[in-house]
C-alpha positions as CSV (number, residue, x, y, z in Angstrom):
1,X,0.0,0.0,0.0
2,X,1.2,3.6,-1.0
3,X,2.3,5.5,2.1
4,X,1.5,8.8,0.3
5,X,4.4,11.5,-0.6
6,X,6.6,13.6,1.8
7,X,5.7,17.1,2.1
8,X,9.2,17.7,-0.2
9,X,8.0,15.7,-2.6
10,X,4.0,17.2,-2.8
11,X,5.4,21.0,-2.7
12,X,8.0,19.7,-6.0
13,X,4.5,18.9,-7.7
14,X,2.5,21.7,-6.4
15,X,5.2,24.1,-7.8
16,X,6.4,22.1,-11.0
17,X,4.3,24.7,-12.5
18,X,5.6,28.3,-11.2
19,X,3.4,31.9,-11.4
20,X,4.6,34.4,-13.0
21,X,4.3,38.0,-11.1
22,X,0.4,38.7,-12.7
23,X,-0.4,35.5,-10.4
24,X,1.6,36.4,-7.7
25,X,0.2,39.7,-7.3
26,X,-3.8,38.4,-8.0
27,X,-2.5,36.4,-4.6
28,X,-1.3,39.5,-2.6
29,X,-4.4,41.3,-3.4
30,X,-6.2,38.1,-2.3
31,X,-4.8,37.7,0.7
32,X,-5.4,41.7,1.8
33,X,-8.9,40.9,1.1
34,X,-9.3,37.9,2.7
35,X,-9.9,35.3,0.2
36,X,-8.2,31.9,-0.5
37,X,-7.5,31.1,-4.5
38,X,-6.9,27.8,-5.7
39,X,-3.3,26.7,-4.9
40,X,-0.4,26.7,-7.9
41,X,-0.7,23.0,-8.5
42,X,-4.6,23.3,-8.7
43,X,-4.3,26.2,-11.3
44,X,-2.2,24.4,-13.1
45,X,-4.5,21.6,-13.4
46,X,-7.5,23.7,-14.5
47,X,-5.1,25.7,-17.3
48,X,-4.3,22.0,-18.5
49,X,-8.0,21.2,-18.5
50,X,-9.1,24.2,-20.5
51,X,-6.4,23.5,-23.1
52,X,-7.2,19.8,-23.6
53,X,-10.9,20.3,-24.2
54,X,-9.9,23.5,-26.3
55,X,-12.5,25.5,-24.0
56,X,-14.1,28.2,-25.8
57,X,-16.8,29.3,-23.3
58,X,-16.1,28.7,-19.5
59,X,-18.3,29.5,-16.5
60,X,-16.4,30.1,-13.3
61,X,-18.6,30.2,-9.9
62,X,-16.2,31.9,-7.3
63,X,-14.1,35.2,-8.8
64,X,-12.2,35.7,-6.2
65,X,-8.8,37.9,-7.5
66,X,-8.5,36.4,-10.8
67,X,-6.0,33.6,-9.8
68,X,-8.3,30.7,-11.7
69,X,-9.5,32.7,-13.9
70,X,-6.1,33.4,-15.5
71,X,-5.0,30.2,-15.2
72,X,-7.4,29.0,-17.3
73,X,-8.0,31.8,-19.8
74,X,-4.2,31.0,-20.2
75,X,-5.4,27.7,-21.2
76,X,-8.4,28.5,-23.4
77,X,-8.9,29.0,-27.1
78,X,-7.3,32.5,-27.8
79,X,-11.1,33.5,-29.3
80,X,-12.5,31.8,-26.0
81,X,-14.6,33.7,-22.9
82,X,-14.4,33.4,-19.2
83,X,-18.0,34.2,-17.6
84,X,-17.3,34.2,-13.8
85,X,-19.9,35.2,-11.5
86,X,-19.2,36.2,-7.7
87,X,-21.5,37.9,-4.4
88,X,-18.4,40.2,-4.2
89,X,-18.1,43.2,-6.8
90,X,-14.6,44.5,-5.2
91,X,-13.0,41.0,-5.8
92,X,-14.4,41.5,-9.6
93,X,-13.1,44.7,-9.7
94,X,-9.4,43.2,-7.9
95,X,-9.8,40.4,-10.5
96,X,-10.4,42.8,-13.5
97,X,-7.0,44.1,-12.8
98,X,-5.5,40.8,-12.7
99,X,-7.0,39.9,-16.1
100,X,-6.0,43.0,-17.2
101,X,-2.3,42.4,-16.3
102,X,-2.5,39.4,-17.8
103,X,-3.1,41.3,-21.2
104,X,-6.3,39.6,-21.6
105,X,-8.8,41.8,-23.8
106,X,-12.2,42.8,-22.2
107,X,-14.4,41.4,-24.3
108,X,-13.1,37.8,-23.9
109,X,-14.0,38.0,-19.8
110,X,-17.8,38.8,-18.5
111,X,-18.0,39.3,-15.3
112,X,-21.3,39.3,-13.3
113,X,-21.5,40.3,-9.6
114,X,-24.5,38.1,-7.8
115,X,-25.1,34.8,-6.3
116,X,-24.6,32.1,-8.2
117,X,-28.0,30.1,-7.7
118,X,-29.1,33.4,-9.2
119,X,-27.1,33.8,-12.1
120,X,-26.3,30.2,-13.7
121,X,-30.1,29.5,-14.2
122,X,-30.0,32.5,-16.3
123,X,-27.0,31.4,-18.7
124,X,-27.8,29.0,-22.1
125,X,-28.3,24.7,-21.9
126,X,-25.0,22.9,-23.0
127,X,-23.3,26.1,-24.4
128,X,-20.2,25.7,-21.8
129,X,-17.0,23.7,-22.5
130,X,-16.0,23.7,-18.9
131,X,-17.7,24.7,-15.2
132,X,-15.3,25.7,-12.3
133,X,-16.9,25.8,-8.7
134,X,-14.8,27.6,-5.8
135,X,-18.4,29.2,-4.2
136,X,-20.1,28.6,-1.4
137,X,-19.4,25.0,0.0
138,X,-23.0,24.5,1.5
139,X,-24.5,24.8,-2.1
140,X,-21.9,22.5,-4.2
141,X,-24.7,20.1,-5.2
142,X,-26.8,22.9,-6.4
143,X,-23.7,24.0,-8.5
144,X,-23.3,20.6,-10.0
145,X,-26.8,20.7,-10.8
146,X,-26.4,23.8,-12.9
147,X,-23.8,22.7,-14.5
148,X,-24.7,19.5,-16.1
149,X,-27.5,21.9,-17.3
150,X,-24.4,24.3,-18.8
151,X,-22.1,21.8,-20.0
152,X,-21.9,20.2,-23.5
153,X,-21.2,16.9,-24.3
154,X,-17.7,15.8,-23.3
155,X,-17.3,19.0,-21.0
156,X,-15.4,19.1,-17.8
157,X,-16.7,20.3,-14.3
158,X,-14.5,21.2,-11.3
159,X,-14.4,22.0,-7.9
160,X,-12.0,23.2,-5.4
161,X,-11.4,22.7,-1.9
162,X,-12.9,18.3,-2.7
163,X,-10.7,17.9,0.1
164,X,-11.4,20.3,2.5
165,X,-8.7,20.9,4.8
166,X,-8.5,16.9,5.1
167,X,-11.4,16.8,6.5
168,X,-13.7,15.5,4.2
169,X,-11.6,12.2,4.4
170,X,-12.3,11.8,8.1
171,X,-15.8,10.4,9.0
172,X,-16.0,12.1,12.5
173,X,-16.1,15.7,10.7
174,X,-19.5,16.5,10.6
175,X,-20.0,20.1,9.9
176,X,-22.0,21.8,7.4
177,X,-19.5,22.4,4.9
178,X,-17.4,19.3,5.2
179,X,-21.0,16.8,4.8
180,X,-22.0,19.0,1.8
181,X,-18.5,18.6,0.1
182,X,-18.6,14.7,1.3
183,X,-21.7,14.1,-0.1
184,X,-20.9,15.9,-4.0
185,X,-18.2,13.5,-3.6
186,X,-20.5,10.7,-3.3
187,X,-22.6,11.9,-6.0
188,X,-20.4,13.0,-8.5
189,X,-18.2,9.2,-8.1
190,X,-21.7,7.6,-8.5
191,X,-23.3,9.6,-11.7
192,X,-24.2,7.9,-14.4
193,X,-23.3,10.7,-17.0
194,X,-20.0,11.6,-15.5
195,X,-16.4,10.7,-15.5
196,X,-15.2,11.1,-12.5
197,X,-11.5,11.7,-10.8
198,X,-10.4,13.4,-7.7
199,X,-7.2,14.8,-8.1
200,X,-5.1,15.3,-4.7
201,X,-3.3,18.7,-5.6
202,X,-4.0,22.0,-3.2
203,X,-7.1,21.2,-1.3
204,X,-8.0,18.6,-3.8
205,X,-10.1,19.3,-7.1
206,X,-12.8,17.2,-7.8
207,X,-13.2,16.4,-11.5
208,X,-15.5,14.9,-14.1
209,X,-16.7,14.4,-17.8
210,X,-19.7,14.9,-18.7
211,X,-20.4,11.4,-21.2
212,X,-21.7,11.2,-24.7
213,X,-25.1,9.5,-24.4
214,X,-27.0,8.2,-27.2
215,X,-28.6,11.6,-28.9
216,X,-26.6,14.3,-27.5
């Protein structure tokens, strides 16, 4: 039986892929505001993600400071948009500067300031390549929901923080968030339509395909 990797070895991964200073500076800004981006190994992940479905249209739940969003515009189509949707309009505005940093031109990044449960029900069926969730814990299954709604055939969904703190591995952990996380888990490893894998990088990022059926 694996006995898992030293912490040398996981920080090697984590940083195999290095940020430039746009990233590192979208992480200062998020840490004077209080909010926690996906780590450098999970970016990296999502960047790969974009690139190998060739995502042209990409719904993020969770703005934050731009750190996953420019990760994975750095991975999408050079034609392709970012729609990304957070309860917080000064992180938006924090992230636009990111983005902008990046060199990224307006018009390929829509940003909309609300909750999500409010804005995803308003965006079109199975026009989304890829779905990124780094919201609200609590409503994770409502994301997944929405986004097997979103998602074409053969799109990706993702969400940070699977792990939670290592919590969600541990059965005596019973709190709101960790049960909520625990059982997407559950759900998403025993869908029918999806593809599941939960990769352990960061906090852990819980991924999935959304399968061809017959007639989509």
């Amino acid at each position: 039986m694996a006995t898992g990797l030293k912490p040398a070895s996981w920080n090697y991964a984590e940083e195999f892929v290095s940020e430039d200073d746009v990233l590192r500076n979208a992480r200062a800004r998020a840490t004077e505001v209080g909010v926690a981006p996906i780590g450098c190994g999970g970016g990296a992940a999502l960047r790969f993600l974009a690139a190998v479905t060739e995502a042209r249209a990409v719904v993020e739940i969770g703005t934050g400071t731009g750190v996953s969003g420019v990760w994975m515009m750095r991975g999408m189509r050079p034609d392709g948009v970012l729609t990304t949707v957070d309860t917080e309009a000064e992180h938006q505005r924090l992230a636009k500067e990111a983005f902008t940093e990046a060199g990224i031109p307006s018009q390929r990044v829509r940003l909309i300031p609300g909750a999500a449960l409010d804005v995803l029900p308003r965006l079109t069926d199975g026009h989304y390549d890829m779905v990124f969730a780094d919201g609200d814990k609590r409503e994770y299954s409502a994301y997944l929901d929405e986004a097997m709604r979103l998602l074409r055939p053969g799109g990706i969904v993702a969400f940070d923080n699977a792990l939670w703190h290592d919590r969600v591995a541990d059965p005596a952990q019973r709190d709101e968030e960790t049960v909520a996380i625990r059982e997407l888990v559950r759900t998403v490893g025993e869908h029918e339509s999806l593809l599941p894998v939960l990769l352990p990088v960061g906090d852990g990022l819980l991924v999935a395909k959304k399968v061809w059926t017959p007639g989509s």
